[in-house]
C-alpha positions in Angstrom: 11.6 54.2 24.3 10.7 51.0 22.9 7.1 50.0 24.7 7.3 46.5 25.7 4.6 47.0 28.3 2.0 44.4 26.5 3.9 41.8 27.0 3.8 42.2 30.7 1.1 40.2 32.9 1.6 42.0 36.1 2.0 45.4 37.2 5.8 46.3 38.6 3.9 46.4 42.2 2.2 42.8 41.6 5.5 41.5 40.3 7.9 42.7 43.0 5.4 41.6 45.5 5.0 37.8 43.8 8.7 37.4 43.8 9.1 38.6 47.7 6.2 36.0 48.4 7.9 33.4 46.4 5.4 33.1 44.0 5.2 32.7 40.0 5.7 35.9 38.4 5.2 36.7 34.6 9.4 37.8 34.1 12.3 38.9 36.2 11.7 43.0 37.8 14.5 44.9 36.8 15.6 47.6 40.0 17.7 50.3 38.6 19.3 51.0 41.8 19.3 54.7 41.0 20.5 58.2 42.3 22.3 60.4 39.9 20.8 58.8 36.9 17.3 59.7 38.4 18.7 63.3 38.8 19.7 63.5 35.2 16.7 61.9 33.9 14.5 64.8 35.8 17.0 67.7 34.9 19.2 68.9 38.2 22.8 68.8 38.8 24.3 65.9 41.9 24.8 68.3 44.1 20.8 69.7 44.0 19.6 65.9 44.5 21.5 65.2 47.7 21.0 68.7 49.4 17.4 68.6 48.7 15.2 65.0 49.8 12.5 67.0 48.6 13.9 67.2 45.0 15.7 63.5 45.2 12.2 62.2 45.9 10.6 64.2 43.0 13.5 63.0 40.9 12.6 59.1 42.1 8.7 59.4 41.4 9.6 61.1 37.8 12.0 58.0 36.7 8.9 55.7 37.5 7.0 57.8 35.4 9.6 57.6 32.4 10.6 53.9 32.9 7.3 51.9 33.9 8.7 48.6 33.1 11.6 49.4 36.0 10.3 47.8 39.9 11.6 51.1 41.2 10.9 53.7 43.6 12.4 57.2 45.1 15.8 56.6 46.7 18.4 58.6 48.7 21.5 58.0 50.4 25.4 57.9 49.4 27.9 55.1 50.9 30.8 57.3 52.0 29.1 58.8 55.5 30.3 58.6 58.7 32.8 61.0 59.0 30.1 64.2 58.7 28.2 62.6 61.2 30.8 62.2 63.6 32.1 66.2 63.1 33.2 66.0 59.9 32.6 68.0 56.5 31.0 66.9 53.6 31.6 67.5 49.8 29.0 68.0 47.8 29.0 67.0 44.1 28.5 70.4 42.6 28.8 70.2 38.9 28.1 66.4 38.8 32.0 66.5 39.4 31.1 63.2 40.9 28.7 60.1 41.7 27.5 61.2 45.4 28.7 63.3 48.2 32.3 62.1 49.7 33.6 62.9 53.3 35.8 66.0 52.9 38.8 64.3 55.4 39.0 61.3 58.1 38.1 63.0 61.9 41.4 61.4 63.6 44.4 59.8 63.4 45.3 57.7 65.9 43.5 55.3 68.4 44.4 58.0 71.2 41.6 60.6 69.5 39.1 57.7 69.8 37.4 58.8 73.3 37.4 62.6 72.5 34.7 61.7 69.5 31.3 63.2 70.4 28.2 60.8 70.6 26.0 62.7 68.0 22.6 63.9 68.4 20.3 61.3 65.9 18.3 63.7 65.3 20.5 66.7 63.7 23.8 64.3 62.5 25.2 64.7 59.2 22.7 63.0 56.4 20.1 61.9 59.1 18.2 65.1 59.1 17.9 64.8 55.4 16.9 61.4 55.1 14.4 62.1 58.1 13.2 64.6 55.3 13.0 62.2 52.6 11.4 59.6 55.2 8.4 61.8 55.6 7.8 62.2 51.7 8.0 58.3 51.2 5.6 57.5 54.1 3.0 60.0 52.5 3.3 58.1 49.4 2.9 54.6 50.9 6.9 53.6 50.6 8.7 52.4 53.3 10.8 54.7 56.0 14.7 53.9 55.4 16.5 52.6 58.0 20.6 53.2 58.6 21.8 50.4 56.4 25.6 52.0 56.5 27.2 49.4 58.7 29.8 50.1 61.5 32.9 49.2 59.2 31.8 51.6 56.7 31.3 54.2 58.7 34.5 54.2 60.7 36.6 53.6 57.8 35.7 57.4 56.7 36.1 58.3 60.8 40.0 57.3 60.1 40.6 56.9 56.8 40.2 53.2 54.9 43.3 52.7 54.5 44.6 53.4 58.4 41.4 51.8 59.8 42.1 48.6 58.1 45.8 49.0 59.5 44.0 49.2 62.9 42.7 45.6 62.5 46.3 44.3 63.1 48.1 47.2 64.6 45.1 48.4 67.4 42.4 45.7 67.2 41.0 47.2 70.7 40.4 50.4 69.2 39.4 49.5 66.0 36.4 47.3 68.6 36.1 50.9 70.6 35.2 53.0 67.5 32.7 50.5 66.0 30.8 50.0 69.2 30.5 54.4 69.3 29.5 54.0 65.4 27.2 50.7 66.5 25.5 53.0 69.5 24.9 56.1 66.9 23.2 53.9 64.3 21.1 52.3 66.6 20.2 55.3 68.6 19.5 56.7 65.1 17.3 53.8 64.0 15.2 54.3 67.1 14.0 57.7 66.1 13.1 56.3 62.6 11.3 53.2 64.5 9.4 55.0 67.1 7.9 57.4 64.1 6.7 54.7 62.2 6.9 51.2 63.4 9.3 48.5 61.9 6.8 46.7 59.5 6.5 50.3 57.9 10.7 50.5 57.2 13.3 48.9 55.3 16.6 48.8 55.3 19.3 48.6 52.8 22.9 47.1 54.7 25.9 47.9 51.8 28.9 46.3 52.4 32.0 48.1 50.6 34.5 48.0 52.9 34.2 44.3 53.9 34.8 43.1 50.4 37.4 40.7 50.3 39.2 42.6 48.1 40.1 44.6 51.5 40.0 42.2 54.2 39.8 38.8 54.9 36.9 36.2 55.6 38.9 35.7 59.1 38.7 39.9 59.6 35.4 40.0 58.3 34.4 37.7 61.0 35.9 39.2 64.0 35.9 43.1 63.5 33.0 43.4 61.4 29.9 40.3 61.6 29.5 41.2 65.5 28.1 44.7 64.7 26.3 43.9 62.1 24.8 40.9 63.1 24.0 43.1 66.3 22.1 45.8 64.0 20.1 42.9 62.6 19.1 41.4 65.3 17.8 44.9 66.8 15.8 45.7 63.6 14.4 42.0 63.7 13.3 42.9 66.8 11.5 45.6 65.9 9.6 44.0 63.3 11.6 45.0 60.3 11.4 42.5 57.7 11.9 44.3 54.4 16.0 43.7 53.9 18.1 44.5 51.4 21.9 43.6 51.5 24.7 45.0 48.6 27.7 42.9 48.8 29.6 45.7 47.1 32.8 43.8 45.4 33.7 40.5 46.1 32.3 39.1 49.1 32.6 35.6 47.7 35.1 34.1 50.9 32.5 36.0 53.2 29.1 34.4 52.0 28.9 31.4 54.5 28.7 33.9 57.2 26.0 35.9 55.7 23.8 32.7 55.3 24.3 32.1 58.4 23.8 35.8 60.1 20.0 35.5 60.9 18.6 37.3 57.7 15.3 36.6 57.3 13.5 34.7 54.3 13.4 36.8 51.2 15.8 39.0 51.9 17.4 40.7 48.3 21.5 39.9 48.1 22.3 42.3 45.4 25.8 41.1 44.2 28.9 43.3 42.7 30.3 42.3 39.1 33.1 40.8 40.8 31.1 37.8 42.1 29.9 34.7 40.0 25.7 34.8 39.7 25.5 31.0 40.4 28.3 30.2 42.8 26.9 33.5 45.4 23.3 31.9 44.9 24.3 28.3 46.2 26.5 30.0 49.1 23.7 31.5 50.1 20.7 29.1 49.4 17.1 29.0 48.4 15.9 31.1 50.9 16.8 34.4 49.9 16.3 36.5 46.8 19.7 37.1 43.9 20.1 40.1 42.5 22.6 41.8 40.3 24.9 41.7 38.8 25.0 44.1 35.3 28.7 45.2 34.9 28.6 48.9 35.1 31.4 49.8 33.6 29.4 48.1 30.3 26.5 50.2 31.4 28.3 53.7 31.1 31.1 52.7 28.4 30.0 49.7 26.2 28.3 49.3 23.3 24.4 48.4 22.8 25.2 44.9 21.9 27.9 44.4 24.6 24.5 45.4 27.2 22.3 43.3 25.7 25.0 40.3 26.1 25.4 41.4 29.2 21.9 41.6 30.3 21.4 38.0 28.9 23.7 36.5 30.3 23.1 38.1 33.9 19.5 36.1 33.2 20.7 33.1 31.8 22.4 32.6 35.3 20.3 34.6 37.8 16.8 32.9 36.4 17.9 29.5 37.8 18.2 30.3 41.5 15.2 28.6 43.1 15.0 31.7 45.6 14.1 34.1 43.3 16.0 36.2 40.9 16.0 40.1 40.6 17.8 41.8 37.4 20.7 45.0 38.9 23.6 46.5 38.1 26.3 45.4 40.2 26.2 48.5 41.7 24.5 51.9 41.4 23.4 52.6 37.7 26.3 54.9 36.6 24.6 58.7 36.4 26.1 59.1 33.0 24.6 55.7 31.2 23.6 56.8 27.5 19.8 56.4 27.5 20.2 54.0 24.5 22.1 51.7 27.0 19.0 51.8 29.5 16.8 51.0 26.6 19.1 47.9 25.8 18.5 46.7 29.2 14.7 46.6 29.0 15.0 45.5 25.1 17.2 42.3 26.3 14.8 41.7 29.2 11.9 41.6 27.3 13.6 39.1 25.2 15.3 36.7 27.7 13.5 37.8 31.2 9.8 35.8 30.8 9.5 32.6 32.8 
């Protein structure tokens, strides 16, 4: 790896904390947003790294080691939950056959099988034992306890199916409302255990957004089936004292940004943004208060050529340096497990030449 490190003026802690206060920082932190990658990098298949917290948390600690110019830290979680906490199976990804574990099969079928779901035990749930696990480990270190950032949507999407839940939206609104406010209940029932352990100012949460994407629904849907629960979550973990906020608008959220700005997120919080979504346009729909972040194609992360990164990389700062809130370098979603290394390398090689203020 090509060391860059003298150029730096701050330490990744200093700078990640200058740009959360709003202040000047020496160049743009690059997060890595990584899972699988950080189980490659330390040498253990998918499938070990989400059974084990204990492992995934290793794996996290060693990819700070190897890339000290990345603002990273351990991470752990997978998108597609729900189902597993609701009764469900879940599929490991044995043999890195793929990126994270994947709900084995949707729990019901029709809106009729709504009332017979249990209302799960926080405590031994699908992944919230694990991540309990993995919350331990980061408070010993001094990292923030993860809060459920899955939102309601999300999660009952892989309750019915994506495809028949949307369906519900037109077909049963009523019950698509009943099964959010049981998913709603679980998460927050499950972020109490998480709070009472260890206080809100000691968590963060990440809220990812896949199923909301415009590319699925509507502004007009995303307002009425899926902005009540989530502004509801928000307002609970505001509550609490949770200040530390992530939010992943995972594809193109671009018709649904005036109500995020307007949902109650507090100052600084990071909008990581999908390839799908134009840099500049999602910072001025959201405004100076809150921190950009994105938005490195991944598909030219896993397939493209050095030089098509390092464009890539440049442009993504070109764009994201001149949003007066703040601007963090990402992909546009999580860094693919199978990147070449020389791609990674590119990344830090185009920051280093584009990312100083």
């Amino acid at each position: 790896m090509i060391n860059f490190a003298d150029k730096d003026t701050m330490t990744p802690k200093e700078r990640l904390m200058g740009l959360i206060s709003n202040k000047p920082i020496d160049r743009v932190p690059f997060n890595p947003f990584s899972l699988g990658f950080s189980a490659r990098c330390y040498g253990i298949d998918r499938g070990e790294f989400y059974r084990s917290p204990e492992k995934a948390f290793a794996a996290g600690l060693h990819l700070m080691e190897t890339y000290p110019w990345m603002a990273t830290r351990p991470a752990y979680g997978w998108a597609d939950r729900g189902a597993w906490e609701f009764g469900g199976n879940v599929i490991w990804p044995d043999g890195n056959r793929f990126a994270a574990p994947q709900s084995a099969a949707p729990l019901i079928s029709g809106p009729a099988e709504v009332d017979s779901l249990p209302d799960p035990n926080p405590e031994t749930a699908g992944m919230n034992p694990l991540v309990a696990r993995f919350n331990t480990l980061s408070r010993q270190k001094g990292f923030p306890a993860s809060l459920p950032g899955g939102t309601p949507t999300t999660l009952s999407a892989a309750i019915v199916g994506t495809t028949d839940f949307l369906k519900w939206f037109i077909r049963y609104p009523e019950a698509a409302h009943k099964l959010q406010r049981k998913v709603t209940d679980f998460l927050l029932r499950s972020a109490d255990v998480t709070l009472g352990r260890y206080g809100g100012e000691n968590c963060s949460v990440q809220f990812s957004v896949p199923v909301e994407s415009n590319q699925l629904i509507s502004a007009q849907a995303f307002e009425r089936f899926a902005k009540p629960y989530i502004a509801e979550i928000l307002a609970y973990y505001l509550a609490a004292g949770v200040r530390s906020m992530v939010v992943h608008l995972c594809g193109d959220h671009t018709a649904n940004l005036p109500h995020f700005a307007t949902m109650g997120f507090p100052p600084r919080t990071v909008f990581s943004v999908g390839h799908e979504m134009d840099l500049e346009e999602t910072g001025k729909g959201l405004g100076k208060e809150y921190i950009l972040a994105g938005n490195i194609d991944t598909g030219v992360l896993q397939a493209g050529s050095t030089d098509q990164v390092f464009e890539e990389v440049r442009e993504c700062l070109r764009v994201g340096m001149n949003h007066p809130g703040g601007f963090m370098l990402m992909p546009a979603c999580e860094l693919p497990p199978d990147t070449p290394i020389e791609n990674v390398e590119t990344v830090a090689r185009a920051l280093y030449t584009h990312g100083y203020y």
